[in-house]
C-alpha positions as CSV (number, residue, x, y, z in Angstrom):
1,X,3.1,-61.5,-16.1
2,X,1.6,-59.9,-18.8
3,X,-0.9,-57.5,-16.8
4,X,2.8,-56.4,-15.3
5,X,4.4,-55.6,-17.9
6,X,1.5,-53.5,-19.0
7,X,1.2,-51.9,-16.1
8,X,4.9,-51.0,-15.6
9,X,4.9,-49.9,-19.6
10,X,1.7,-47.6,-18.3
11,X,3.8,-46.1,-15.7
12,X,6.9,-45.7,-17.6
13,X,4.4,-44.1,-20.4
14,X,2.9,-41.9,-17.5
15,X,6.4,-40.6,-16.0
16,X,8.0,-40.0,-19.2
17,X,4.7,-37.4,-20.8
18,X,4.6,-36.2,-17.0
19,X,8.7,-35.4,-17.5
20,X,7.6,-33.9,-20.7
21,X,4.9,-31.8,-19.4
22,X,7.1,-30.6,-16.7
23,X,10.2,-29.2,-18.7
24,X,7.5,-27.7,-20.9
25,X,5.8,-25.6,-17.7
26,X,9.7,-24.9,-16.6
27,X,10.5,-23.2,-20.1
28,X,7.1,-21.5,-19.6
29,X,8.6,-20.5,-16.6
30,X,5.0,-21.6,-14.7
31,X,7.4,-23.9,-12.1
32,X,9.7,-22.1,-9.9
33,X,13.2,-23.7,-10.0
34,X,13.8,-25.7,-5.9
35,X,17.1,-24.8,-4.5
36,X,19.0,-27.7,-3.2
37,X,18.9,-27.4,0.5
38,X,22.6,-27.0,1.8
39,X,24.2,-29.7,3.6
40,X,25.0,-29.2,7.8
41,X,27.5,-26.6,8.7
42,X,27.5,-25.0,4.5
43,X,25.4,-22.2,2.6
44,X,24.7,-22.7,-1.1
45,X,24.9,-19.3,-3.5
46,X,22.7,-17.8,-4.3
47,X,21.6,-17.3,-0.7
48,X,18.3,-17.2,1.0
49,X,16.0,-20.2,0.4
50,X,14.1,-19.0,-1.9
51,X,17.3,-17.0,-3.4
52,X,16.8,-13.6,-2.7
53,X,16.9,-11.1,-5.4
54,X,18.8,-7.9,-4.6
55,X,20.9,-5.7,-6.8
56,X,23.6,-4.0,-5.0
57,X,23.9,-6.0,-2.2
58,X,25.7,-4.8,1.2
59,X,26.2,-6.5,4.3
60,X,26.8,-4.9,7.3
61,X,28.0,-7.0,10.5
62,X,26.7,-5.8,13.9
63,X,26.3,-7.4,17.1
64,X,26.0,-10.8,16.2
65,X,23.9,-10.1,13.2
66,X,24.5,-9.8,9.4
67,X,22.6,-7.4,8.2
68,X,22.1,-7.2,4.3
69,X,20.7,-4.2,2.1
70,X,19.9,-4.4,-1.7
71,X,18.2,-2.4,-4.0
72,X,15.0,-4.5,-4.1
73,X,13.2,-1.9,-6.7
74,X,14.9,1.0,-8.8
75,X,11.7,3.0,-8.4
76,X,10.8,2.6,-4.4
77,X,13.9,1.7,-2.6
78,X,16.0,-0.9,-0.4
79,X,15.2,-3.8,1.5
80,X,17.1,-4.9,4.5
81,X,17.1,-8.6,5.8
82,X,19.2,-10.2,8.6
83,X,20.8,-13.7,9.9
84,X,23.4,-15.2,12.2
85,X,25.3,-17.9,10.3
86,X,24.7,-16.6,6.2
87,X,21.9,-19.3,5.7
88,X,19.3,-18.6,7.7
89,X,17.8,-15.4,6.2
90,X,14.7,-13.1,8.5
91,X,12.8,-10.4,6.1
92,X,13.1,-7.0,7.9
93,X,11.2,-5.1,5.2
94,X,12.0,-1.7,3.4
95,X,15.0,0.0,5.2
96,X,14.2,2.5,2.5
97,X,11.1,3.3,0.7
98,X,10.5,6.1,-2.2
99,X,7.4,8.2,-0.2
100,X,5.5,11.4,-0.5
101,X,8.3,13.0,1.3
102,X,11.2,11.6,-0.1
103,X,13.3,13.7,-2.7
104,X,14.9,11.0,-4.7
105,X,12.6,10.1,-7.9
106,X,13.5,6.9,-9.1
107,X,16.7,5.1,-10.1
108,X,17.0,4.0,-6.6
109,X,20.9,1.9,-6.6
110,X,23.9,1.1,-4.3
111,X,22.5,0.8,-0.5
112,X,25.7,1.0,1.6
113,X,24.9,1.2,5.6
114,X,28.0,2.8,8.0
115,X,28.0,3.1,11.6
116,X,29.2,6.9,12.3
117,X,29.3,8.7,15.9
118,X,26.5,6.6,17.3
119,X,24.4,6.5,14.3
120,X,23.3,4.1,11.1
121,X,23.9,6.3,8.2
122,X,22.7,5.0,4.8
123,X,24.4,6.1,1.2
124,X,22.6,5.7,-1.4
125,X,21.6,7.2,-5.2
126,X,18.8,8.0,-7.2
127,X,17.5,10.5,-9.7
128,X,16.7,13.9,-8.3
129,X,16.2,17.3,-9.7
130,X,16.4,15.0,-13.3
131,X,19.6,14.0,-12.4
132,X,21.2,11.2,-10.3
133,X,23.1,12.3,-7.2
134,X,24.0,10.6,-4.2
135,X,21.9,11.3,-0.6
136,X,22.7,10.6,3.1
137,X,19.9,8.8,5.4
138,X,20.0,7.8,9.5
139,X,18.2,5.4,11.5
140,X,19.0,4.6,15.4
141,X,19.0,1.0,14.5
142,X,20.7,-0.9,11.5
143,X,18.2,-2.2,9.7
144,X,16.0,1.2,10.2
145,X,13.7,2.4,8.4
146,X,16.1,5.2,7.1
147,X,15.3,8.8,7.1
148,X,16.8,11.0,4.8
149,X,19.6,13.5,6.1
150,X,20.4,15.4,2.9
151,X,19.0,14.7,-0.2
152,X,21.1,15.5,-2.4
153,X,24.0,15.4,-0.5
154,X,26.9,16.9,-1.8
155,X,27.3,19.0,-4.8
156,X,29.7,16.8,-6.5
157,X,28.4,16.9,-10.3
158,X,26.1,15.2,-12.9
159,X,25.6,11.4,-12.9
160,X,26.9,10.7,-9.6
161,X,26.0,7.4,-8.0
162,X,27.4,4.0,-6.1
163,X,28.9,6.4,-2.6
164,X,30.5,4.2,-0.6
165,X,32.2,6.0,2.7
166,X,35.1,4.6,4.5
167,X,35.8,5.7,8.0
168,X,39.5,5.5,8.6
169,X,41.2,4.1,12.1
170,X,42.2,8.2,12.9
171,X,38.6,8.7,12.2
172,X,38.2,10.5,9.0
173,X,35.8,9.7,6.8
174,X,36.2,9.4,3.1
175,X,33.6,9.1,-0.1
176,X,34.2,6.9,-3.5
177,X,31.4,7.2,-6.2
178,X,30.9,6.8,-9.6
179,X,30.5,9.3,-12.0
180,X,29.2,8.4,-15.4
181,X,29.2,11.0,-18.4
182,X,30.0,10.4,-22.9
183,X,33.6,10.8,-23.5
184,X,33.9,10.8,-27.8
185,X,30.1,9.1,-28.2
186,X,31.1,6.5,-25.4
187,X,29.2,5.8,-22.1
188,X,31.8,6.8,-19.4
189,X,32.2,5.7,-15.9
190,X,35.1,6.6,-13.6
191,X,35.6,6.1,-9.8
192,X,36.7,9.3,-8.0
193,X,37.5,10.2,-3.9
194,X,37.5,12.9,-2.1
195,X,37.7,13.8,1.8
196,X,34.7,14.5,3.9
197,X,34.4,16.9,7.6
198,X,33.6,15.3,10.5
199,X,29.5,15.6,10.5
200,X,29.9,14.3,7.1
201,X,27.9,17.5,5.6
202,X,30.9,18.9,3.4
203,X,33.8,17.7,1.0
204,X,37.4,18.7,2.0
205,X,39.1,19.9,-1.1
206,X,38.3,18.4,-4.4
207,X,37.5,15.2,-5.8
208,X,40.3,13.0,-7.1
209,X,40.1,10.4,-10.1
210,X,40.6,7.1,-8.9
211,X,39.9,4.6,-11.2
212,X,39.0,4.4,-15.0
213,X,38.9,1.5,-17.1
214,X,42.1,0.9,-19.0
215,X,43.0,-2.9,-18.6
216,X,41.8,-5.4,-21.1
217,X,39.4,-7.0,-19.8
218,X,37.6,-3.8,-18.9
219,X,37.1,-2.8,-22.4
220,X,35.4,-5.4,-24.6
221,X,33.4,-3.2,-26.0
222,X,35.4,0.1,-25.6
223,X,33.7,1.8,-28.4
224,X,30.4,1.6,-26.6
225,X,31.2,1.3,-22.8
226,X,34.1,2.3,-20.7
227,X,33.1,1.6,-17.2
228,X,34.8,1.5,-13.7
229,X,31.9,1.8,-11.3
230,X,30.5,0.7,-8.1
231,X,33.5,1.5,-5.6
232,X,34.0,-0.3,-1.9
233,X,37.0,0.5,-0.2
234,X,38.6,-1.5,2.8
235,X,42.0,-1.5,4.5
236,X,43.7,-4.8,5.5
237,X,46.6,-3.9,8.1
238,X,48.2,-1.0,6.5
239,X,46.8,-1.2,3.1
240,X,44.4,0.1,1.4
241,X,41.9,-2.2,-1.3
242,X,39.5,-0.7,-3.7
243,X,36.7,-3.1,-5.1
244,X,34.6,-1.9,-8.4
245,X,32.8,-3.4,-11.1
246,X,33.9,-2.9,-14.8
247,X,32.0,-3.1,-18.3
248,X,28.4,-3.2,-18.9
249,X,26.8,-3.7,-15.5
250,X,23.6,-5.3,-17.4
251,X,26.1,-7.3,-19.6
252,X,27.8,-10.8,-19.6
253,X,30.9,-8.9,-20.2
254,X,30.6,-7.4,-16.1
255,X,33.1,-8.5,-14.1
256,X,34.6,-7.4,-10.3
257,X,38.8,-6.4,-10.0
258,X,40.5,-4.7,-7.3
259,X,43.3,-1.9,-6.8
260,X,45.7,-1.0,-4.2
261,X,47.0,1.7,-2.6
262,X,48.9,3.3,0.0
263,X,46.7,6.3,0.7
264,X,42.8,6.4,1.0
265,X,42.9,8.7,-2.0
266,X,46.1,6.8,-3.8
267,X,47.8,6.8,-6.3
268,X,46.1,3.6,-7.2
269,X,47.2,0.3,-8.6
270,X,44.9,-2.4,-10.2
271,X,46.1,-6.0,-9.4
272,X,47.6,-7.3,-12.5
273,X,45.7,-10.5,-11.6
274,X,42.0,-9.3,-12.3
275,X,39.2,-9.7,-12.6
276,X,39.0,-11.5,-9.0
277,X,35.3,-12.6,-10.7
278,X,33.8,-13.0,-13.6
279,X,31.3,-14.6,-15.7
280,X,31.5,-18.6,-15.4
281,X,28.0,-19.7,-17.6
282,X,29.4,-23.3,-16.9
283,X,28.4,-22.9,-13.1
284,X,25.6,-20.4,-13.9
285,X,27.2,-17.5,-12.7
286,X,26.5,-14.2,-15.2
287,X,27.8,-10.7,-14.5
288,X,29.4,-11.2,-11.1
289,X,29.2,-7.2,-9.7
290,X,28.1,-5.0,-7.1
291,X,30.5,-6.3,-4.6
292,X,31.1,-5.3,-1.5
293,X,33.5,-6.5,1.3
294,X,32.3,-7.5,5.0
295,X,34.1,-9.6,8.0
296,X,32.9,-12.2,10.3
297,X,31.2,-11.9,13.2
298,X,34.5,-12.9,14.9
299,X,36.5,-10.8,12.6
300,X,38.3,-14.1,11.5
301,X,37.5,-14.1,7.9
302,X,36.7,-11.5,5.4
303,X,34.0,-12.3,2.7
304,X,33.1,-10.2,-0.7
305,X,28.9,-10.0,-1.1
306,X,27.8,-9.8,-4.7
307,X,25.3,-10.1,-7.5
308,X,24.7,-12.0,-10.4
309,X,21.6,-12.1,-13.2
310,X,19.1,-14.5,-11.6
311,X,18.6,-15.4,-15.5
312,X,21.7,-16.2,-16.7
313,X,20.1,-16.6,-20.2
314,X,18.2,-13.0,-19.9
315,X,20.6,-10.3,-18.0
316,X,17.7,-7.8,-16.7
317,X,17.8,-5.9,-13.5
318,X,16.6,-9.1,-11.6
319,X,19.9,-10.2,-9.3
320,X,20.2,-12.6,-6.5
321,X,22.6,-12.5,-4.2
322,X,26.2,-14.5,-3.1
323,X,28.6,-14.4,-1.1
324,X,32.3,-16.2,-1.4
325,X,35.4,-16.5,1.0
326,X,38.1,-13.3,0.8
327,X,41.4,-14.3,1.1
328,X,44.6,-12.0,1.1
329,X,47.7,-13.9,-0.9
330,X,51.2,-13.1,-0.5
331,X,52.4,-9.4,-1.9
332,X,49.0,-8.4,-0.8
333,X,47.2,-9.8,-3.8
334,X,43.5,-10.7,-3.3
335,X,42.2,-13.9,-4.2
336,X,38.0,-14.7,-4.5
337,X,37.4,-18.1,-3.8
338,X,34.2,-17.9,-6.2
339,X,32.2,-17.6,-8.4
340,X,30.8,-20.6,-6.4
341,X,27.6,-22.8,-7.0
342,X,28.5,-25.8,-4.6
343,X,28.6,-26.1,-0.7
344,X,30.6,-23.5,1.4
345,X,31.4,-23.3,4.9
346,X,30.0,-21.2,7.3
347,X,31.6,-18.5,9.0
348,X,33.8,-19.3,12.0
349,X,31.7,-17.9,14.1
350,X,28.5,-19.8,13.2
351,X,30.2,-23.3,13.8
């Protein structure tokens, strides 16, 4: 009885310094964190198994894939990856890549990917000429690689960045972006719109001002920041919806909220209900932003993609990636139904 006793004392001994020892290499960060497999018929944020760590994330549905884009590095460019059902996740490799050839410099951001007259056309920004602007790429296939079109693309400014283009049902094409400036020693960022022609090469009269942050819990820290940024506009039957991140996009403090409107380039109304997401540090969710908006593969359900801090202690450029169910609420209010850290279930169309 007694050499038991030892021996399970000995054990308990041996588990408890081997607990020890392994919290202590997980503070070290020496032991990557396992992700919970997801149960049958569910995906678990942040997705990918490993998570995968994208900033900007943008999924594009296509013939029976899901195709998603990210900003993988601010100084060489976007990866693309691709899945059927949201948890099984296939590595396509760089849909963009900073090259020899390439005008765009660095500060590589906001990956969007549109199909337009037969072809995959990629928005994205970076730093060219020593200022940011936004380019336009094609590939013949969605998750390319992309070749640049025109780099820059438009003359729309300084400091432009996050393009998003819509495509209207009648077939015109529109472009959001952010444009970041100092406004009274105070970093800046407002959404404007504006028109484009039909080979997307020119604007058709001037840019319009969108969106600027003026509801509470936009401006924490007004006398620093003042940010409406990262634009993705979508039309649900006759309405139009505006997505955009506010505050401090490397802060706690960002968050994701939504406008309305009746016209592509408004007047626009912010829901009196945002933010649709924001920080939940209970769930370990910090600085939900980024978003954009996608639909099933059988166009049954709509879903918003997103980022958050894979360190929710140490907000850096490293983000992972989730997505969460889109729902439209009477008197056309948009509900999230996120942040979320526990099972979800799969598209319609992957059941």
């Amino acid at each position: 009885m007694r050499s038991a006793v030892s021996r399970f004392r000995c054990c308990a001994w041996s588990a408890y310094w081997l607990c020890i020892y392994l919290c202590a290499q997980a503070l070290a960060g020496e032991v990557p964190v396992v992700k919970t497999p997801a149960p049958p018929g569910t995906y678990l944020n942040p997705i990918g198994d490993p998570p995968i760590h994208l900033q900007d994330p943008f999924i594009l549905a296509y013939a029976k894939k899901y195709y998603l884009f990210g900003t993988a590095s601010p100084s060489e460019g976007f990866h693309c990856y691709e899945s059927t059902d949201l948890v099984h996740w296939k590595f396509d490799g760089w849909a963009w890549r900073r090259g020899g050839l390439r005008v765009a410099m660095g500060d590589l951001h906001g990956p969007e990917v549109f199909l337009y007259q037969g072809m995959f056309c990629l928005v994205y920004s970076g730093r060219m000429a020593n200022r940011t602007q936004l380019a336009l790429a094609a590939s013949t296939k969605p998750e390319g690689p992309y070749h640049d079109l025109h780099a820059p693309w438009l003359p729309l400014g300084d400091a432009c960045s996050d393009g998003d283009v819509f495509v209207d049902a009648n077939g015109k094409a529109y472009l959001t972006y952010s444009q970041m400036s100092m406004r009274n020693s105070c970093n800046y960022g407002a959404i404007y719109g504006v028109a484009l022609n039909k080979d997307l090469s020119k604007t058709i009269g001037e840019s319009v001002k969108l969106l600027e942050a003026n509801q509470r819990w936009e401006l924490v820290h007004r006398e620093r920041t003042q940010y409406n940024v990262a634009p993705f506009l979508f039309k649900i039957r006759s309405k139009y919806y505006l997505i955009y991140s506010a505050n401090d996009p490397l802060s706690s403090d960002c968050g994701t909220g939504y406008a309305t409107a009746d016209k592509p380039l408004g007047p626009w109304t912010k829901g009196l209900d945002n933010p649709l997401l924001s920080t939940r540090p209970d769930i370990g969710v910090v600085g939900p932003g980024g978003a954009a908006i996608f639909r099933s593969l059988d166009q049954s359900e709509w879903f918003m993609v997103y980022h958050t801090f894979a360190d929710p202690a140490q907000p850096s450029d490293d983000h992972v990636v989730n997505i969460d169910r889109l729902l439209l609420q009477e008197s056309r209010k948009l509900e999230v139904k996120g942040p979320t850290r526990s099972p979800q279930a799969l598209p319609s169309s992957a059941k």
